[in-house]
MINULUM-214368 format. One line per field, with one value per residue (C-alpha): residue number from 1; residue in one letter; x, y negated, z negated. Coordinates in Angstrom, 2 decimals, always signed. Last residue first. Example, Ala and Ser with C-alpha at 12.3 -4.5 7.8 and 13.67 -1.06 7.14 Angstrom:
MINULUM-214368
kepa <- 2; 1;
romi <- S; A;
X <- +13.67; +12.30;
Y <- +1.06; +4.50;
Z <- -7.14; -7.80;
END
This chain:
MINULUM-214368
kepa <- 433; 432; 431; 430; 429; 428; 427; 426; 425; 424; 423; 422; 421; 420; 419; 418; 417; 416; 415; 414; 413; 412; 411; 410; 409; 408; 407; 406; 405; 404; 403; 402; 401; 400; 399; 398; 397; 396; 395; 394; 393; 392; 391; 390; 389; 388; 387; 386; 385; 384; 383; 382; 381; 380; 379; 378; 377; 376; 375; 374; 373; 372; 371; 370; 369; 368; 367; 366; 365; 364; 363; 362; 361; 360; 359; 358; 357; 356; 355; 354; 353; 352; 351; 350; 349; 348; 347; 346; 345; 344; 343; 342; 341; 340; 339; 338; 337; 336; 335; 334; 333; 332; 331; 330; 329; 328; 327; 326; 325; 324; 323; 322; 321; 320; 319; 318; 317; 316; 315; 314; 313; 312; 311; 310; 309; 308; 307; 306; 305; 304; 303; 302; 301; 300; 299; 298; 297; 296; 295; 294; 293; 292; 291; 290; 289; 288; 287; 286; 285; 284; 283; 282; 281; 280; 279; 278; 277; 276; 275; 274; 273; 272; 271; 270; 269; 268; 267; 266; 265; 264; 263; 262; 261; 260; 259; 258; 257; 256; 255; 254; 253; 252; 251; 250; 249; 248; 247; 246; 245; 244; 243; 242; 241; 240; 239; 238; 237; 236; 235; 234; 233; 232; 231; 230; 229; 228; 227; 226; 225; 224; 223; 222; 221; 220; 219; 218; 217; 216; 215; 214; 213; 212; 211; 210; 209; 208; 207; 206; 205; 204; 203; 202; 201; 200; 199; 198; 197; 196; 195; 194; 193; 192; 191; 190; 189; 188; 187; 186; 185; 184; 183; 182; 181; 180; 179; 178; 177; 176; 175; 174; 173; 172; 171; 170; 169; 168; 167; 166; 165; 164; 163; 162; 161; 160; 159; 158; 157; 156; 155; 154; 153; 152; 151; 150; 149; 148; 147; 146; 145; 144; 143; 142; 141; 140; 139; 138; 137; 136; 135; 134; 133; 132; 131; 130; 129; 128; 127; 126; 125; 124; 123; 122; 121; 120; 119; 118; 117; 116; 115; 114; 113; 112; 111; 110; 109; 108; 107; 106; 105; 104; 103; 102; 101; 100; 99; 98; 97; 96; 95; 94; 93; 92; 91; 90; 89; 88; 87; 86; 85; 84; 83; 82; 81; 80; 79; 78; 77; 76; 75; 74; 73; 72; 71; 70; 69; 68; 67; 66; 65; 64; 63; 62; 61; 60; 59; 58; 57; 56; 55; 54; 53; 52; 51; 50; 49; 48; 47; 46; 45; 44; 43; 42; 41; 40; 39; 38; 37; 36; 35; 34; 33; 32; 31; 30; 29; 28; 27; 26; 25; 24; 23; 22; 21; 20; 19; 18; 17; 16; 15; 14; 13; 12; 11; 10; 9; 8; 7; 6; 5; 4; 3; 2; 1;
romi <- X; X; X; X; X; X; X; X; X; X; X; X; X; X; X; X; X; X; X; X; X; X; X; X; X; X; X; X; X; X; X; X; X; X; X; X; X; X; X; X; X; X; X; X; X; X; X; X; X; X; X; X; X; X; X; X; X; X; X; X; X; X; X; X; X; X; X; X; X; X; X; X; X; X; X; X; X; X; X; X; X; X; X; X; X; X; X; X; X; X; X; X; X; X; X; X; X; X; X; X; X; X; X; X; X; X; X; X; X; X; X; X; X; X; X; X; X; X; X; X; X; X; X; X; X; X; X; X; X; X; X; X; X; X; X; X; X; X; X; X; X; X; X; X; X; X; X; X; X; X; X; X; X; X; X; X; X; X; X; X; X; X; X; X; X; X; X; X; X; X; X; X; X; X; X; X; X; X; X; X; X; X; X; X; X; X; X; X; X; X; X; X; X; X; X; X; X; X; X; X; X; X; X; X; X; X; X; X; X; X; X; X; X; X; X; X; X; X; X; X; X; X; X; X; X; X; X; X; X; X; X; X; X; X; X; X; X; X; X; X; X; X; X; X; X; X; X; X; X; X; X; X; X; X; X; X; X; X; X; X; X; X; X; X; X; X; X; X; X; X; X; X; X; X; X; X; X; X; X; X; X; X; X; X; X; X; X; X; X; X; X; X; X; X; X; X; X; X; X; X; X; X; X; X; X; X; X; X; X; X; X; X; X; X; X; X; X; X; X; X; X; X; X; X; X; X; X; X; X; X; X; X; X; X; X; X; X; X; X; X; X; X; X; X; X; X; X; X; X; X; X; X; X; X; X; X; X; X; X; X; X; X; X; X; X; X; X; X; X; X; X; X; X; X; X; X; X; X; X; X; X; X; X; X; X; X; X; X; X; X; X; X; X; X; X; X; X; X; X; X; X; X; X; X; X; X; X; X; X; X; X; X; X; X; X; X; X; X; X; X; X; X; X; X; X; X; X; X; X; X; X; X; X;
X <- +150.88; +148.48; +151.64; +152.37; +148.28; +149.12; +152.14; +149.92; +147.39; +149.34; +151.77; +148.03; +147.08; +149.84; +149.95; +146.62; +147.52; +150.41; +148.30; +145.52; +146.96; +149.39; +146.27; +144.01; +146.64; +147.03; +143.11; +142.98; +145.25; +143.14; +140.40; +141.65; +142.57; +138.52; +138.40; +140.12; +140.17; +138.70; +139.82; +142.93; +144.15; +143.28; +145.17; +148.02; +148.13; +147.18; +150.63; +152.71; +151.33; +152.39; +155.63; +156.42; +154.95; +156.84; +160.34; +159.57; +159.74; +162.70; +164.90; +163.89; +165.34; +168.49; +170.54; +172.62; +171.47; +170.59; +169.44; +167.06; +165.55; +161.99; +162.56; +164.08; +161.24; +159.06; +160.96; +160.72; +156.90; +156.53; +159.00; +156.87; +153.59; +155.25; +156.22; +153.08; +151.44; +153.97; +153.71; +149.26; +149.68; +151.86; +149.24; +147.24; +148.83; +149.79; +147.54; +147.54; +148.51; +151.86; +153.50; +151.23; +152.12; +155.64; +156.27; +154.57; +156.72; +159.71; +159.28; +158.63; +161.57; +163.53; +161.82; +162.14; +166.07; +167.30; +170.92; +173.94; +174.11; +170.63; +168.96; +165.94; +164.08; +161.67; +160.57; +159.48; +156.34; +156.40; +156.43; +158.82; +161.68; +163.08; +160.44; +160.95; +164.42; +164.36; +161.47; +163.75; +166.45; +165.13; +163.29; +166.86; +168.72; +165.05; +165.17; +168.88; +168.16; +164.71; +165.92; +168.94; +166.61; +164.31; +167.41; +168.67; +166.07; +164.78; +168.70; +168.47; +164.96; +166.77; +169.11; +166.60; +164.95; +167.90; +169.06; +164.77; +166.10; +168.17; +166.94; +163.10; +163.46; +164.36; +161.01; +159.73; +162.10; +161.87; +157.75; +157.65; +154.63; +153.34; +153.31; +149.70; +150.69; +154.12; +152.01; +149.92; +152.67; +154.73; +158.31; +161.52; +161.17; +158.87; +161.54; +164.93; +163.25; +162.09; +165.60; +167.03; +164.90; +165.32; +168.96; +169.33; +166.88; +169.24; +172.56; +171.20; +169.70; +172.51; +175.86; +173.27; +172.65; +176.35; +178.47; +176.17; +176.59; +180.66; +181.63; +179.85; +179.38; +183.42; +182.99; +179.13; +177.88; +175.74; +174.75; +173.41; +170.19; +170.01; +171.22; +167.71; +166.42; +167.51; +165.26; +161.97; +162.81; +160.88; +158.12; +157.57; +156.23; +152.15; +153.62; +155.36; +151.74; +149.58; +152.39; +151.72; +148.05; +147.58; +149.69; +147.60; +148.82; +152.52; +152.66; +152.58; +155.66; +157.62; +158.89; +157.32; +158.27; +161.92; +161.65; +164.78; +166.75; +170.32; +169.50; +168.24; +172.15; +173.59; +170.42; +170.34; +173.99; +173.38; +171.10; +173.02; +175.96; +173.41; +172.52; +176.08; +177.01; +174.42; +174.48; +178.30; +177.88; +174.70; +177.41; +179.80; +177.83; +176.07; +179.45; +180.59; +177.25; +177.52; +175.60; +172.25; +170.74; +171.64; +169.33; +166.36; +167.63; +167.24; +163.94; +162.73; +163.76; +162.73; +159.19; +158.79; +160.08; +158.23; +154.92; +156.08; +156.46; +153.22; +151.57; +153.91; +154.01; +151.34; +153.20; +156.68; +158.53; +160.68; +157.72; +158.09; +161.07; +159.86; +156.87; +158.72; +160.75; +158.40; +156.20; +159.33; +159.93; +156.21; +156.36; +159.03; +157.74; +154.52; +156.41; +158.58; +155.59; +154.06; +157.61; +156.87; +153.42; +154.50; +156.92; +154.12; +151.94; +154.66; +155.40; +151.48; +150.93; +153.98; +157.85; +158.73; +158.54; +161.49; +163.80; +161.28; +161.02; +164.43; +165.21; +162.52; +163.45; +167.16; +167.15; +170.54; +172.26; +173.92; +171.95; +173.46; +174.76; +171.82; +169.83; +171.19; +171.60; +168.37; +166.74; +168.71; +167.13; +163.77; +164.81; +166.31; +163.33; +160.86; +163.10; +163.20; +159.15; +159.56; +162.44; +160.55; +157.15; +159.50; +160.44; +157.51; +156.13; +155.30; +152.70; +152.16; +149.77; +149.91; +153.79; +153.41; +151.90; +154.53; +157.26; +155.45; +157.04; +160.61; +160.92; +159.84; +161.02; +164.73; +166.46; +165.74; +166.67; +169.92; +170.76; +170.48; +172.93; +175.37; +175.59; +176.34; +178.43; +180.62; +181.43; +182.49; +181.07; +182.63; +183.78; +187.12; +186.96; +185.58; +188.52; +190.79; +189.03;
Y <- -47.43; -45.77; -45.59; -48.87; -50.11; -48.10; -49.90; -53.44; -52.15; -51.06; -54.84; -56.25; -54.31; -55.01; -58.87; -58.95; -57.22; -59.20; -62.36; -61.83; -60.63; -63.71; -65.67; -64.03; -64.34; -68.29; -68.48; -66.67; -68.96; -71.86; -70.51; -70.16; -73.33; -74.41; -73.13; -75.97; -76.01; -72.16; -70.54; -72.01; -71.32; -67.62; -67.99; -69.43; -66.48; -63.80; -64.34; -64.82; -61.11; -60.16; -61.40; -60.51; -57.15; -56.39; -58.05; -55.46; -52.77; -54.59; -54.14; -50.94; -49.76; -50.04; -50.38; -48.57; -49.90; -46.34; -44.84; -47.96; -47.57; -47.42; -49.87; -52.38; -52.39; -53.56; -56.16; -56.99; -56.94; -58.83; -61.27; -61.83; -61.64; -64.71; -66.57; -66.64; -67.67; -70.28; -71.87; -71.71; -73.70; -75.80; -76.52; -78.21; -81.49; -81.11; -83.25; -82.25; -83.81; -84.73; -82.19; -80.03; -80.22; -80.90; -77.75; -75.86; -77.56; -77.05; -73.33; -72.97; -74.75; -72.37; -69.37; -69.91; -70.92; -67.91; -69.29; -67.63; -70.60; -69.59; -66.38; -64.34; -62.42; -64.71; -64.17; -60.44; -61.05; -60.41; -57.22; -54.92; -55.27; -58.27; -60.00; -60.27; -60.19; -63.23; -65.15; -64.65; -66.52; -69.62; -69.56; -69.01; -72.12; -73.71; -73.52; -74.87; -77.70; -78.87; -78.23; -80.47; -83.11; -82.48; -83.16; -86.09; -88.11; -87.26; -87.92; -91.57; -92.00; -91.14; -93.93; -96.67; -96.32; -95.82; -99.56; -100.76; -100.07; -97.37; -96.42; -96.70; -96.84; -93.52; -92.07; -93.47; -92.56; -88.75; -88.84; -90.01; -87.95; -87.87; -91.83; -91.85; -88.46; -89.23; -92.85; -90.15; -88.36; -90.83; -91.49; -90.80; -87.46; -85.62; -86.74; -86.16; -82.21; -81.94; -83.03; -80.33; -77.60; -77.93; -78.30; -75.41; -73.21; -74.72; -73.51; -70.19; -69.64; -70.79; -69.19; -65.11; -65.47; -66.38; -64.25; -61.47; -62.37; -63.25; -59.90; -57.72; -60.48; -60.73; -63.62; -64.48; -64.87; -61.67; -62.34; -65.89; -64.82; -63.25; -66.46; -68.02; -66.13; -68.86; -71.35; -69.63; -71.94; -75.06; -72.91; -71.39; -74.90; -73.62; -70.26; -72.89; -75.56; -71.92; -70.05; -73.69; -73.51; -70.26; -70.28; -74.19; -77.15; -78.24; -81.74; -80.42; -78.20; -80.72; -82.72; -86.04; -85.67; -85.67; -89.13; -89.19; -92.25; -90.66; -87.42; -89.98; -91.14; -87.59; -86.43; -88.88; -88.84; -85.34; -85.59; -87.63; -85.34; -82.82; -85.21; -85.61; -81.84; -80.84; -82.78; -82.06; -78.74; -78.85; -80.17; -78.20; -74.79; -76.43; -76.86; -73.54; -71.91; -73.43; -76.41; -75.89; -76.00; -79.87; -80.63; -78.83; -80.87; -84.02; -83.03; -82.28; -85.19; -87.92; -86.56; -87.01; -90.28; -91.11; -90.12; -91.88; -95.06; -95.13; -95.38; -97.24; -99.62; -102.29; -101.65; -102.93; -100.05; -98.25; -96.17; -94.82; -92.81; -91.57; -89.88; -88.98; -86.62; -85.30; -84.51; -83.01; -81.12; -79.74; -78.62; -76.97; -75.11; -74.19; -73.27; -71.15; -69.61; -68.90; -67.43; -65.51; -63.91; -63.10; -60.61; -59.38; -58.76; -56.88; -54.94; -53.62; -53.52; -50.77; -51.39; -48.75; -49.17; -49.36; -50.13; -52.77; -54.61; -55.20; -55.92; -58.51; -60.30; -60.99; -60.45; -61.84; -58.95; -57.17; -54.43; -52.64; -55.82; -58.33; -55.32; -55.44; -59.28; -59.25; -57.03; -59.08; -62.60; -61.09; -61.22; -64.70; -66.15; -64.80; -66.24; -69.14; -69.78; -69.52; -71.77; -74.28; -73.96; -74.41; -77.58; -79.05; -78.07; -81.62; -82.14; -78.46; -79.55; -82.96; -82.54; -79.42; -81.60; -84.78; -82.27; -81.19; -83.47; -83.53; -80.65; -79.17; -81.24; -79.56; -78.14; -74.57; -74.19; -76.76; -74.80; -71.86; -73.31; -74.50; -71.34; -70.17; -72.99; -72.28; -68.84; -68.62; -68.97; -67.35; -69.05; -68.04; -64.30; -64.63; -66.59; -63.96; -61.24;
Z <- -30.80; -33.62; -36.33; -35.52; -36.35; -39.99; -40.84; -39.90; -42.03; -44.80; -44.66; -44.82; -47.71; -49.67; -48.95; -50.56; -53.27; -54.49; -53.51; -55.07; -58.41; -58.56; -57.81; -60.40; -63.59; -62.83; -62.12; -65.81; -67.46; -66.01; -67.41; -70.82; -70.47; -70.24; -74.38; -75.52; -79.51; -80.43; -77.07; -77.14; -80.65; -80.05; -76.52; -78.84; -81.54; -79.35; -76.97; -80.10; -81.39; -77.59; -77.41; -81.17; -80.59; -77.53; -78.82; -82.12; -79.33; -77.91; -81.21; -81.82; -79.05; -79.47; -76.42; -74.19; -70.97; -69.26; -72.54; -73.53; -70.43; -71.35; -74.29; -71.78; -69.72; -72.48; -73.22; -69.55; -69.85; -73.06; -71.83; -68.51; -70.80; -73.08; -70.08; -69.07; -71.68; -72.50; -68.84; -68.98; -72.28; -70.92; -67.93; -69.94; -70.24; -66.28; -64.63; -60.78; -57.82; -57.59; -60.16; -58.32; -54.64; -55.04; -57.04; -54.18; -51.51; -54.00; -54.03; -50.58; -49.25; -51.78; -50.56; -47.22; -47.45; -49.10; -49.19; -47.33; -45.28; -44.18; -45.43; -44.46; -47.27; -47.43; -43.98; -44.95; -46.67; -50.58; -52.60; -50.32; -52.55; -50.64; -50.63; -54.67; -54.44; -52.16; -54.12; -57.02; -55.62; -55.07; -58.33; -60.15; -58.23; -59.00; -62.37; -63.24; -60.74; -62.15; -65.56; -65.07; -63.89; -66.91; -68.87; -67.51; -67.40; -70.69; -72.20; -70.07; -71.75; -75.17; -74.90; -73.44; -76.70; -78.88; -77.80; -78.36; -81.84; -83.18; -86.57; -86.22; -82.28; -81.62; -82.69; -79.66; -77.46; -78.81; -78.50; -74.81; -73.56; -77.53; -78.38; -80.02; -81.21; -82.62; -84.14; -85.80; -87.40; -88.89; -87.55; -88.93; -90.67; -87.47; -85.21; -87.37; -88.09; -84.37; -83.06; -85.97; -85.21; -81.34; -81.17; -83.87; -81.48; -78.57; -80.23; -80.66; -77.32; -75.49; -77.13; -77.45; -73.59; -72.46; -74.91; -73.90; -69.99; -69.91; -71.25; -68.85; -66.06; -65.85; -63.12; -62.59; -59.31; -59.71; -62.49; -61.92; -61.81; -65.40; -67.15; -65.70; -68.99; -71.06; -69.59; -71.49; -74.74; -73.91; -72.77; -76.51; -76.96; -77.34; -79.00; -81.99; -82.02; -82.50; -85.13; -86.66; -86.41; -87.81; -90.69; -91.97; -91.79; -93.30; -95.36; -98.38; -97.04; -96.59; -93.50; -94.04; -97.67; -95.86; -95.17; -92.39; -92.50; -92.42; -89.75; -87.37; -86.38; -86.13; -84.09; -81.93; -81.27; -80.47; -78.09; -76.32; -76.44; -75.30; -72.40; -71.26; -71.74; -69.69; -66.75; -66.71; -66.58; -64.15; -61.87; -62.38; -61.90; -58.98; -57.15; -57.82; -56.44; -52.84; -51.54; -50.36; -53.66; -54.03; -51.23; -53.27; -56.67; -54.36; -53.31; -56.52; -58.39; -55.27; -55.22; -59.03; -58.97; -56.17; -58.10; -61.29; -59.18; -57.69; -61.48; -63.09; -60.34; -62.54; -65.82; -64.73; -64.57; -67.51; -68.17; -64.57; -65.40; -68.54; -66.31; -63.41; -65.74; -67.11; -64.16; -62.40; -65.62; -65.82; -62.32; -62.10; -65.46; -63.04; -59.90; -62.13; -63.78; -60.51; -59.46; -62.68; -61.71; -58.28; -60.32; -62.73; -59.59; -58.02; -60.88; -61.54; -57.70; -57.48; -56.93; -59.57; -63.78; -65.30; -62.09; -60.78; -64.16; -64.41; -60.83; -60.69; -64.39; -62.55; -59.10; -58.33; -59.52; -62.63; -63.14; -66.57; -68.03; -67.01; -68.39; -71.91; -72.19; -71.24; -73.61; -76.50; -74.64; -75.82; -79.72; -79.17; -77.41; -80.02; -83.00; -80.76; -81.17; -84.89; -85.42; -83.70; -85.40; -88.53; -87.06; -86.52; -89.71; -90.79; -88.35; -86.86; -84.26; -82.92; -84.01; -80.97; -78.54; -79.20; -78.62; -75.33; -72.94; -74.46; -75.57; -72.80; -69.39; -70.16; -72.81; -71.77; -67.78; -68.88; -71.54; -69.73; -66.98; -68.84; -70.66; -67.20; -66.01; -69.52; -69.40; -65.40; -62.30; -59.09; -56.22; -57.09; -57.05; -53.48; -52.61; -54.50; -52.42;
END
């Protein structure tokens, strides 16, 4: 019992871990996206999106507490609403998602790797470095859950401290007319540019896998969920507020894949440069770890409660092997081989139907978690008034997302109810034998 007791992760891993799943590949690979947008109101679009995040991460504080467990979003939504094709799809919808923000972070962070290549092996060596990242973070899943609580710890707290720095520095030779409101666009296309980086916020709900490895999970959870998201919306506002202040807006969008290094080098030279690559590095690697302990997991619960195929439900080393093998070979596949500037719309949006969903959830069992349920019904109109506001944007600026949105929504439809019909059919042939 006391060795059990021991292996357990306590306050810190876990807000280690959120941060990690938040500050990773997004705001520092869609920063530039969301300047392009907002210009001045870069921060504001900030605040905005992790006003959303912190409204959602009340519902799962609540659930974490009542259904502590490694299923996280797929428990939630299972015990509101029943193991049905609706659930099953939303649940094969996130593990998409996951694949997707995998994705963006390995992309990320083989992208600032590779710009510190000579320029002819930029090209091969961003595709190693993305290879290398997720296999590594794979290998590093095998070990137990102590030793990828300290490490993502110390992962963390060396690229916040980064972070930090940049911050502290910037803050003295910011232009705050850069930052004004004369310099703001229009309502729509700042709630637009703050939906369209809502991804760099949907780490925090990683907290919810570690539950059940989680020592005192009803006082260590809130404490956990509430500590991450608010010091990362501050993070954000204040790296976008020193970004946007220090360097002008079309040389952010010229520069938008490695927008913080760039807007180091006003005040810290070619010095902050290399500074804020190490922080990219770091934090998209930290992403990749923090996301894929959760994505390995979920694919368990998920086959586990009769919505995916069997075989990822078996475990090796106590680890759900299949579905972390699986995971990474997917997250290989299109961080490789796709271009990935769209595909943060297609992470925020869904994301924001996820949160919708398990906000949602939490208003039907508001009695069971002891909540208020208020709270998640404004989280439903937030996730879902956020939700109109970017496809609205889309549609009108670059209406072929949509459609990539809509192959994202197909597949995880396809495949929930194509396994359905087989696992029928194959109850029905054992029924005839």
């Amino acid at each position: 019992m006391e060795d059990k007791a021991k292996n357990r992760i306590g306050f810190w891993p876990v807000v280690a871990i959120g941060i990690g799943g938040m500050v990773g590949g997004g705001i520092f690979a869609v920063l530039g996206l969301s300047v392009q947008m907002t210009h001045g109101a870069a921060p504001l679009a900030f605040l905005v999106a992790g006003l959303v995040a912190l409204t959602t991460a009340y519902a799962y504080t609540r659930l974490s507490v009542t259904f502590p467990g490694q299923g996280g979003t797929v428990v939630f939504l299972d015990q509101a609403f029943g193991a049905g094709l609706f659930t099953g799809t939303a649940n094969v919808l996130l593990w998409i998602s996951y694949i997707v923000m995998l994705s963006l972070y390995a992309y990320a962070f083989g992208s600032y790797g590779a710009a510190m290549f000579p320029e002819g092996l930029r090209s091969a060596g961003k595709h190693v470095l993305i290879s290398v990242a997720v296999l590594g973070v794979t290998g590093l899943n095998f070990l137990n859950v102590e030793t990828i609580g300290r490490a993502e710890t110390w992962i963390v707290a060396v690229k916040i401290g980064i972070l930090l720095f940049f911050i502290g520095v910037g803050t003295w030779t910011v232009d705050v007319s850069r930052i004004a409101v004369g310099s703001w666009p229009q309502a729509t296309s700042i709630l637009a540019g703050a939906m369209i980086i809502f991804l760099a916020y949907e780490g925090f709900e990683l907290i919810a896998n570690t539950a059940a490895d989680v020592r005192d999970p009803n006082r260590t959870l809130p404490r956990a969920y509430y500590s991450a998201v608010g010091f990362v919306i501050l993070l954000y506002v204040l790296v976008a507020a020193v970004t946007v202040g220090n360097l002008p807006v079309p040389q952010i969008v010229a520069a938008k894949d490695y927008a913080l290094a760039e807007a180091a080098k006003p005040f810290l030279g070619s010095f902050g440069y290399l500074l804020i690559t190490v922080a990219a590095l770091l934090s998209t690697l930290s992403a990749i770890n923090a996301t894929l302990y959760g994505a390995a997991r979920l694919s368990y619960t998920i086959a586990k409660d009769g919505e995916l195929p069997e075989i990822l439900e078996r475990k090796l080393w106590n680890r759900p092997v299949e579905g972390l093998l699986i995971t990474s070979g997917a997250t290989l596949l299109v961080a490789n081989l796709f271009d990935l500037s769209s595909i943060s719309t297609m992470g925020s949006t869904g994301f924001l139907l996820i949160f919708a969903a398990v906000n949602a959830a939490n208003v039907h069992l508001a009695k069971r978690t002891g909540s208020r349920r208020w709270i998640s019904i404004a989280g439903v109109l937030l996730c879902l008034g956020a939700l109109y506001s970017l496809l609205h944007y889309t549609w009108q600026h670059t209406p072929s997302h949509i459609w990539v949105l809509a192959a994202m929504l197909l597949l995880a439809f396809a495949v929930e109810s194509t396994y359905r019909l087989w696992r029928r059919g194959n109850l029905i042939l054992e029924h005839f034998r």
